[in-house]
N, C-alpha and C positions, 0 to 999 in steps of 0.2 A: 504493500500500500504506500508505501516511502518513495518509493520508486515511483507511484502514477502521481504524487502529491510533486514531486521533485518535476517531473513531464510537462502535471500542468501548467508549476509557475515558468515552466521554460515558454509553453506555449503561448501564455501572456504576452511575455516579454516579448515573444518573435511575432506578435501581431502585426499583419503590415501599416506601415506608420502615416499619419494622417496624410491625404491627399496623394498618395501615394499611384493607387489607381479608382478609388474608391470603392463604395460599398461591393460592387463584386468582388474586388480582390477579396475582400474577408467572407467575402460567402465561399470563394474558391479556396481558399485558404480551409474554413474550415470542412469541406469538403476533402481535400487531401490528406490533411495532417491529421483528421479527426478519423481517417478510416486509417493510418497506422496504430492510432492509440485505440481503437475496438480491432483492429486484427483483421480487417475485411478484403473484400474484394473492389467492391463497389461503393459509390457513395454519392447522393444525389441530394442536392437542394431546391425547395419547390418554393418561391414565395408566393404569397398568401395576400387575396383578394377577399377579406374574411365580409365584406357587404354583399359580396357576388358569388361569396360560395365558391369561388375556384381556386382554383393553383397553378403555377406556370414551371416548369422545370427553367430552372436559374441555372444552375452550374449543376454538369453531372463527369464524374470522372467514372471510367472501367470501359468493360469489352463495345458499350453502345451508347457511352452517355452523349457523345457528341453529337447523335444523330437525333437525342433529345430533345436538347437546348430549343428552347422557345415555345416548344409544346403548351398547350392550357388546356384546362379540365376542370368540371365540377367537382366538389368534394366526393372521393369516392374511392373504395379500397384500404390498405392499411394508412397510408397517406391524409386521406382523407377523413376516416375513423379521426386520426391523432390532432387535423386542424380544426373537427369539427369541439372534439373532447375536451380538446388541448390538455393532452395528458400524452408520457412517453408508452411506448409499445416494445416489446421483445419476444418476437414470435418465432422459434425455433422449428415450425413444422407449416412452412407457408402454403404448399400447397391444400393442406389439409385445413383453412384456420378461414374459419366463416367472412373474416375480413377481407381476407386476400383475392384480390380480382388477377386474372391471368392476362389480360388484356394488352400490355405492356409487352410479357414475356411471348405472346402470339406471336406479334409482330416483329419482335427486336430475335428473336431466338437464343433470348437470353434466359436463363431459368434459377429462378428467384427461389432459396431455400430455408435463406434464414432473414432475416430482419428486425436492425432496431430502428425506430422512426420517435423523431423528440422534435415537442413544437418549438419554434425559436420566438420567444416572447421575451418584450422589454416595457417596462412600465405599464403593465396590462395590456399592450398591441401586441396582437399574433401578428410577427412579421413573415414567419412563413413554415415550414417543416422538414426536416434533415434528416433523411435516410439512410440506412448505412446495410449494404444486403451481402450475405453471405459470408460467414465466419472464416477463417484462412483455417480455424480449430477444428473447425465443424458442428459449434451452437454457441451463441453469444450468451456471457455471462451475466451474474447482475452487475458484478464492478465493471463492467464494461458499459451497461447501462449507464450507470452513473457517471460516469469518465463522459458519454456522451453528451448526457446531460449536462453536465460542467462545461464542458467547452464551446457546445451551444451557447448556452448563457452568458460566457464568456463574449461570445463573437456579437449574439444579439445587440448586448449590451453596447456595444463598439460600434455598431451600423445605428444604431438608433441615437447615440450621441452626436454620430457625424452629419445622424440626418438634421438634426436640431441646431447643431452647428450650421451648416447648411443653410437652414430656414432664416437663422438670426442675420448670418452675411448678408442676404437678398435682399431682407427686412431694411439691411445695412445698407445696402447700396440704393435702395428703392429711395431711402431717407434721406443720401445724398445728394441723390440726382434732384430730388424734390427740392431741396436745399438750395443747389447749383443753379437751378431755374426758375427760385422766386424773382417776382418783378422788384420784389425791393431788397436792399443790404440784410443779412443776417451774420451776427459774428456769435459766437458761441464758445463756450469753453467746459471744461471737465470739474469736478467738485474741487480739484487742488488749485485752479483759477488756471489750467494750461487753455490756452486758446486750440481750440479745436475742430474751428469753422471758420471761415473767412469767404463767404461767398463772392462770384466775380463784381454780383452789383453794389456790395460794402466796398471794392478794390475802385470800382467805378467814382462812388458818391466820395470816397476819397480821396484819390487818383494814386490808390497806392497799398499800402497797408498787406498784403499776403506775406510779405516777411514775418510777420511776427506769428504765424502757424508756429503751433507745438513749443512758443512761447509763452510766459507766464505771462497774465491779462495785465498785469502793472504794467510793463513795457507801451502799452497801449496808450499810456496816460501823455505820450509826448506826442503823439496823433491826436486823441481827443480827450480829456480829461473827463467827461461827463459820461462816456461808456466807462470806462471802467467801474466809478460811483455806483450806475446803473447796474452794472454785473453783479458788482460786491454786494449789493443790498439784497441781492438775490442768494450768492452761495451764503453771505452769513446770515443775514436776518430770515432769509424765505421770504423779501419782500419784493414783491412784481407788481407791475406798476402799467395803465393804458391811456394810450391817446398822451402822450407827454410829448413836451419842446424841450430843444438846450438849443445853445450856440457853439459854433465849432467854426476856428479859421483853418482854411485849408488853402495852402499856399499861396496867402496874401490876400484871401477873401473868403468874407462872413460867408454862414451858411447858414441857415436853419433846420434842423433836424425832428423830424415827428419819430416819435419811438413809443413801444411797447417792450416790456421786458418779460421774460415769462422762464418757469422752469424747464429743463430739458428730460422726460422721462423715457426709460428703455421700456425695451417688450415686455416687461416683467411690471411694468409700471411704478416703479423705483425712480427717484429723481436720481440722477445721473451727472448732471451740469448746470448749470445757466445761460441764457440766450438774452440779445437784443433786435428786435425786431423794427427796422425802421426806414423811412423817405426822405429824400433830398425835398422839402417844401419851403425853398428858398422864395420860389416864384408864385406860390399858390397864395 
């Protein structure tokens, strides 16, 4: 048992490393590595369409998994028993075993004798179901069970972070872009006061100013004294403030400034930063 405890933490660690090819790498991943540690032949991952009830063959490695790949199905056979149950299976006598559909093995002339099949679930989402068929032994064990079990969860765990990761970057870039293409300035910075926004039309209404990104917001005070004020009252006090004026010279002539300060929240809806939101209404 030292030995599969010793395996697993190796297998951790050789998890392939963020962004690397993404979520299929670690489905292939545990697709290969996961039928040395059960002893197998074969090894196939189905992800899971759990609104629609189907499965798609993701990655399959042995004598016919290539001729799989892309395949989809209703839930149905042992595969489909384990996404519906979402419970592991180890069936050592498949053709004999109420679950087991031949259907697969028809066509492929592949002949399916033994099988462990474990849902791969992370945060309560079935993300899909991991197969592992016919023992090198001749009948899969429960520690092999469980070794499966483990490394799934492992892997789940890893696809379902990246996919969140993922989500938050787009979220990330969505928030940019939106940023980038307001008609008015917005400068913005992080709780520690680092400036972390500098939109093109704040560089505009001041003919200048993107130097100071990933600068602390004081630096800001020799461009215009009255953002900074503005920001600060925001990361110390939580004081935000609408529809407000200042005056700001910008090189060698008055300007009037309309602003709105407001907090900056992430996806998680935590306040994250401080913002200034405002217009050149020199002429208005």
């Amino acid at each position: 048992m030292s030995d599969m405890i010793t395996f697993l933490t190796k297998f951790s660690e050789d998890l392939p490393a963020e962004g690397a090819k993404g979520e299929d790498a670690l489905w292939e991943y545990l697709a290969r590595r996961g039928a040395g540690i059960v002893n197998c032949f074969a090894g196939s991952f189905f992800e899971a369409d759990d609104a629609k009830h189907r499965l798609t063959f993701k990655k399959s490695i042995g004598p016919v998994g290539a001729d799989l790949v892309g395949v989809s199905f209703p839930y149905q056979g042992v595969v489909g028993f384990c996404a519906e149950s979402r419970k592991s299976l180890l069936i050592n006598d498949a053709p004999n075993s109420p679950l087991f559909t031949k259907k697969v093995d028809k066509g492929s002339g592949f002949q399916t004798k033994t099988v462990i099949a474990v849902p791969a679930i992370a945060n309560g989402e079935l993300l899909g179901v991991m197969e592992y068929i016919n023992s090198i032994a001749g009948a899969f064990t429960d520690e092999e069970l469980k070794a499966a079990e483990l490394v799934t969860a492992l892997v789940a765990r890893d696809v379902y972070i990246r996919k969140l990761e993922a989500t938050i970057k787009q979220l990330n870039l969505k928030g940019e872009s939106t940023i980038n293409n307001l008609s008015g300035g917005f400068i913005g910075t992080d709780m520690d006061g680092k400036v972390t926004f500098f939109n093109p039309k704040a560089a505009e209404i001041f003919e200048g100013g993107q130097q100071y990104l990933n600068r602390p917001v004081v630096e800001l005070f020799q461009l215009c004294p009255d953002i900074v004020n503005a920001i600060s009252d925001v990361l110390k006090q939580g004081k935000t403030v609408r529809r407000q004026e200042f005056k700001c010279r910008v090189n060698g002539r008055d300007k009037t400034i309309g602003y709105s300060s407001i907090n900056i929240k992430g996806v998680d809806g935590k306040v994250i930063g401080a913002g200034i939101i405002f217009q050149d209404i020199t002429n208005l």
